[in-house]
C-alpha positions in Angstrom: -11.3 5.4 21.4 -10.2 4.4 17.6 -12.1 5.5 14.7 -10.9 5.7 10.7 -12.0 9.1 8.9 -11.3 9.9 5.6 -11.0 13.7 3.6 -9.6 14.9 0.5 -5.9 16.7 0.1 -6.1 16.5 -3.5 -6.0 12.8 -2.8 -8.3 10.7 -0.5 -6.6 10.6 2.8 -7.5 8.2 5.1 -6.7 8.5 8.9 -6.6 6.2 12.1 -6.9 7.4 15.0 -6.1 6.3 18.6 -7.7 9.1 20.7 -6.7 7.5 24.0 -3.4 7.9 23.3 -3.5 11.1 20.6 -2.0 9.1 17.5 -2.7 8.6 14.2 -1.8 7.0 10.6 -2.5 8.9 7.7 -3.0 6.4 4.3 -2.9 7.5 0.7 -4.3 4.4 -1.9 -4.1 6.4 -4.5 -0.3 7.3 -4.1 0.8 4.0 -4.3 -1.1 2.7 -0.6 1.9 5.2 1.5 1.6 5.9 4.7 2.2 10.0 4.8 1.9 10.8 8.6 2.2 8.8 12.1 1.8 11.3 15.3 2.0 10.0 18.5 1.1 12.4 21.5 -0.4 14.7 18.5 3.0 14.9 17.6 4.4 14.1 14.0 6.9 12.0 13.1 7.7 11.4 9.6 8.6 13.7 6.9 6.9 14.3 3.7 8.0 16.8 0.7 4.1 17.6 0.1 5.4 19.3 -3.7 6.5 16.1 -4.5 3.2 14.4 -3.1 1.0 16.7 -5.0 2.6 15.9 -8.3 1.4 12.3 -9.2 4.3 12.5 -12.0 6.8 12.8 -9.4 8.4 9.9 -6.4 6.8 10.8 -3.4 9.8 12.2 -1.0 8.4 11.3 2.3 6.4 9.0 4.5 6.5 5.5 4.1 6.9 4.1 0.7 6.1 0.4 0.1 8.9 -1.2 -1.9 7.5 -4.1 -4.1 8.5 -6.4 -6.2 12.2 -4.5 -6.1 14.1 -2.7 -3.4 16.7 0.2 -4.7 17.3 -0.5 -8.1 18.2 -2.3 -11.4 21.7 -2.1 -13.8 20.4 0.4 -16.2 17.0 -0.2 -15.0 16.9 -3.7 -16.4 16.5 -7.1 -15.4 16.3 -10.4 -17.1 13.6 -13.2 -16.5 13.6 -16.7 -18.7 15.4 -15.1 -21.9 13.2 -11.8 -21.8 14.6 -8.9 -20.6 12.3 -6.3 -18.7 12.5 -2.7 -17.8 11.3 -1.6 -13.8 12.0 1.6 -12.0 13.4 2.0 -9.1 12.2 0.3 -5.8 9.1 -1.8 -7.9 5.5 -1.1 -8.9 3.2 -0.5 -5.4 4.9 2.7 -4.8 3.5 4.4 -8.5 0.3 2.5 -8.7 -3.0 3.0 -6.8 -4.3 0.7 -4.3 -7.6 0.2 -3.5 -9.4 0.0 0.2 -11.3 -2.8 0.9 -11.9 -2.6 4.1 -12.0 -0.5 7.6 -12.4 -1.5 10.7 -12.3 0.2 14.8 -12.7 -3.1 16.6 -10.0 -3.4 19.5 -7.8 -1.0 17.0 -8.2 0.9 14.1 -7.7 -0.2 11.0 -7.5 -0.3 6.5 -7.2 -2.8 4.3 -6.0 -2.1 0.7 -5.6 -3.9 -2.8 -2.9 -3.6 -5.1 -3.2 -6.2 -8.4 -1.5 -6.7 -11.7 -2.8 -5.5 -14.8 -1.4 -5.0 -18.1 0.9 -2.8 -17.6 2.3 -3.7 -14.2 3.2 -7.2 -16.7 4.7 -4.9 -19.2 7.5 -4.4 -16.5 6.5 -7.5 -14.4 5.1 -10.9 -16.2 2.9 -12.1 -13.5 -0.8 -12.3 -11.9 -0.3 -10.9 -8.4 -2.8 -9.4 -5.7 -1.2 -7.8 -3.0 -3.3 -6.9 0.4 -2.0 -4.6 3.4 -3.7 -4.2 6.6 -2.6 -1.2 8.4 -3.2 -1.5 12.0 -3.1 1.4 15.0 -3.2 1.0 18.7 -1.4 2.9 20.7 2.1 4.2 19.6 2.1 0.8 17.4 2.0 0.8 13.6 1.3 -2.9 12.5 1.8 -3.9 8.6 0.3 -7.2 8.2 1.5 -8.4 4.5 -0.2 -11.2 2.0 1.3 -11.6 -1.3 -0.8 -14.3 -3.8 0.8 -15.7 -6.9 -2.0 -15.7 -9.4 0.5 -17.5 -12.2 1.7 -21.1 -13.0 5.3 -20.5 -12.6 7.2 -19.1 -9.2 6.7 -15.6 -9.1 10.6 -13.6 -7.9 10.0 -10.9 -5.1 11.5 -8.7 -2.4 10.1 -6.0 -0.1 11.1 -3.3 2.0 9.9 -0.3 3.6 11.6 3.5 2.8 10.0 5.3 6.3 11.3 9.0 6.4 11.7 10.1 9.6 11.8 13.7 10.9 15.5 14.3 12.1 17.4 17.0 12.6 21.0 15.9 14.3 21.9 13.6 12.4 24.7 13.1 13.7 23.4 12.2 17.3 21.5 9.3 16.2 22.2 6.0 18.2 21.4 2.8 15.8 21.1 -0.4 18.3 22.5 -2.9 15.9 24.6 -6.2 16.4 25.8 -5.9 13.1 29.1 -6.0 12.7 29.6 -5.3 9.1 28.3 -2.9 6.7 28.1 -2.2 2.8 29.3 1.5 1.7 27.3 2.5 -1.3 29.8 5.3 -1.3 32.9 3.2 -2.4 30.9 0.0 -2.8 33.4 -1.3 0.2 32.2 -3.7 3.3 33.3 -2.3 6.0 33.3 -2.8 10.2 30.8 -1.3 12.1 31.4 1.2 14.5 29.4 5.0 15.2 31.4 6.8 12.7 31.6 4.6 10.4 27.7 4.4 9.9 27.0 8.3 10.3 25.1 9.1 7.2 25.0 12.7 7.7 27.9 13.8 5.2 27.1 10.4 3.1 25.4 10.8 -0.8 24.5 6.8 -1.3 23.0 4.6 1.5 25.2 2.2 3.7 23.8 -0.7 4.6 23.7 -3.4 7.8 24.5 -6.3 6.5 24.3 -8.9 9.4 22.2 -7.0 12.3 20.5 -10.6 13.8 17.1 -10.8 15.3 13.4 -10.1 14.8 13.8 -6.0 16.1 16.0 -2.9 15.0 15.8 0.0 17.5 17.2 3.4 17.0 17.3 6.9 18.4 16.9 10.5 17.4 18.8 11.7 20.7 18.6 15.4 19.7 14.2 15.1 19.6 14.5 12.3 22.6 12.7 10.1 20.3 13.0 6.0 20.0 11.9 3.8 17.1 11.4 0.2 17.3 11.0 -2.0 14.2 10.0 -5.7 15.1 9.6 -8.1 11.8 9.4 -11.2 10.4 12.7 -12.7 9.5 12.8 -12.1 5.7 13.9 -8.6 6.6 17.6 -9.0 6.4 18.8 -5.4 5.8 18.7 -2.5 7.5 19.5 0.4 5.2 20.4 4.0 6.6 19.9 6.5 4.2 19.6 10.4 3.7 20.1 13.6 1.8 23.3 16.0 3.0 21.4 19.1 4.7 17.7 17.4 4.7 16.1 17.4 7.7 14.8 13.6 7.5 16.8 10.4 8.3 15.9 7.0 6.1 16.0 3.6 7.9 14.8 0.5 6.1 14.3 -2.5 6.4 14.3 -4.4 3.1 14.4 -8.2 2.5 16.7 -7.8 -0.3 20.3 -5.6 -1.7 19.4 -3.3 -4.4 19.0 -5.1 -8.0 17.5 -8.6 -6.6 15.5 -8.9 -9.1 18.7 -8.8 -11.5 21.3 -10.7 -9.2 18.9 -13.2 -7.7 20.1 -12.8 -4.6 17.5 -13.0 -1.7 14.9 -13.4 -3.7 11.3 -14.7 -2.1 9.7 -17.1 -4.6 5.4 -17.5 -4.1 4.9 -20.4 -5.7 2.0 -20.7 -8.3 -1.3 -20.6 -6.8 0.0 -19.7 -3.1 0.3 -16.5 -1.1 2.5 -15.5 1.8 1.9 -13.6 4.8 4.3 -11.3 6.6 4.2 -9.2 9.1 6.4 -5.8 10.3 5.8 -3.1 13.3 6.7 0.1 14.0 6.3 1.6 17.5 7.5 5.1 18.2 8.2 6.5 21.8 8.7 10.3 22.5 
């Protein structure tokens, strides 16, 4: 019924497979620990540019990118931390930085377990001892990301984290977004705004807009023109949703992220692991066509 395999597509892919119910995860470590492929009912539901996840020099365009220490990005690409100013791209380090597996598993599910760590040049850009571990967990139509984040220095170590999931789409503007929210930000005109359908249609939009007070441990939406419904259940440190895509792309971006672009510059929203102490989150994503 579950079983992990692995096989090379330039990079080591590993998959997970629910046979039962014909889905699967596909994992890259190498490419910064992404997830590049869910299918549910054998059918696939993310997008992935492969050129751009051929080209190790490049930002993967596609699957699931893992948003760490920094979601969106910094003034200028720079951010100040006690008197010394450092330089970090955008979204953080786990996205251009292998990972390694540490463990696999097909007991009751199937899963992988991966490592990311600092080294000397993730402190270049990032001045602390970290180990990061993912477990990425199938059953069913459910994606689990099970999240441990350990503070390996003696002062508090500033974080956010966030998910960029690219989802196949092709209407986009027949997608229904079950929020609460009732306000947004406009990255457009940098303007808060009310929600409201049109107001929150991304399909003619360049920058992202983001719901700013959706309340709740869940965030459902729904590609009406594919019949397909996407349910995100979390852990409350996940205060944004951000909805996000390219004018003419076929894909449709929506994120949750625990902070607003340049948190690591603004300090606001910040998660602080205290020296010597890890944290442990947790995030779903369950697909039904």
């Amino acid at each position: 019924m579950f079983d992990v395999k692995n096989y090379e597509d330039k990079y080591k892919i590993y998959e997970l497979i629910d046979s039962e119910k014909k889905s699967y995860i596909k994992i890259c470590p190498e490419r910064g620990g992404i997830i590049i492929g869910f299918g549910v009912n054998e059918t696939e539901t993310l997008y992935l540019d492969k050129k751009t996840f051929y080209d190790s020099s490049s930002n993967i365009r596609g699957g699931i990118p893992v948003l760490f220490p920094l979601c969106g990005q910094l003034p200028n690409g720079k951010y100040e931390l006690n008197g010394t100013q450092y330089s970090m791209k955008n979204h953080g380090l786990a996205r251009i930085n292998k990972w390694e597996v540490i463990d696999t598993s097909v007991k009751d599910n199937a899963s992988i377990t991966i490592k990311f760590q600092s080294d000397e040049l993730t402190k270049k850009s990032f001045p602390f001892d970290f180990q990061v571990i993912f477990k990425y967990t199938l059953k069913g139509n459910e994606l689990t990301i099970s999240q441990q984040f350990e503070n390996k220095s003696n002062i508090d170590m500033p974080m956010s984290i966030g998910y960029h999931p690219y989802f196949k789409a092709e209407s986009k503007d027949d997608i229904f977004y079950d929020t609460n929210a009732t306000e947004f930000l406009d990255n457009n005109d940098m303007k808060i705004k009310p929600v409201s359908k049109e107001n929150i249609n991304i399909s003619k939009s360049v920058e992202s807009k983001i719901l700013l007070n959706h309340t709740g441990k869940s965030f459902t939406f729904k590609l009406n023109d594919l019949n397909r419904t996407f349910t995100f259940t979390y852990d409350k440190l996940f205060k944004y949703i951000v909805l996000w895509s390219v004018i003419d792309s076929d894909f449709v971006c929506v994120e949750p992220w625990s902070a607003k672009n340049s948190s690591l510059s603004t300090k606001q929203d910040l998660i602080y692991v205290k020296p010597n102490d890890k944290l442990d989150f947790s995030i779903s994503l369950k697909i039904e066509l």
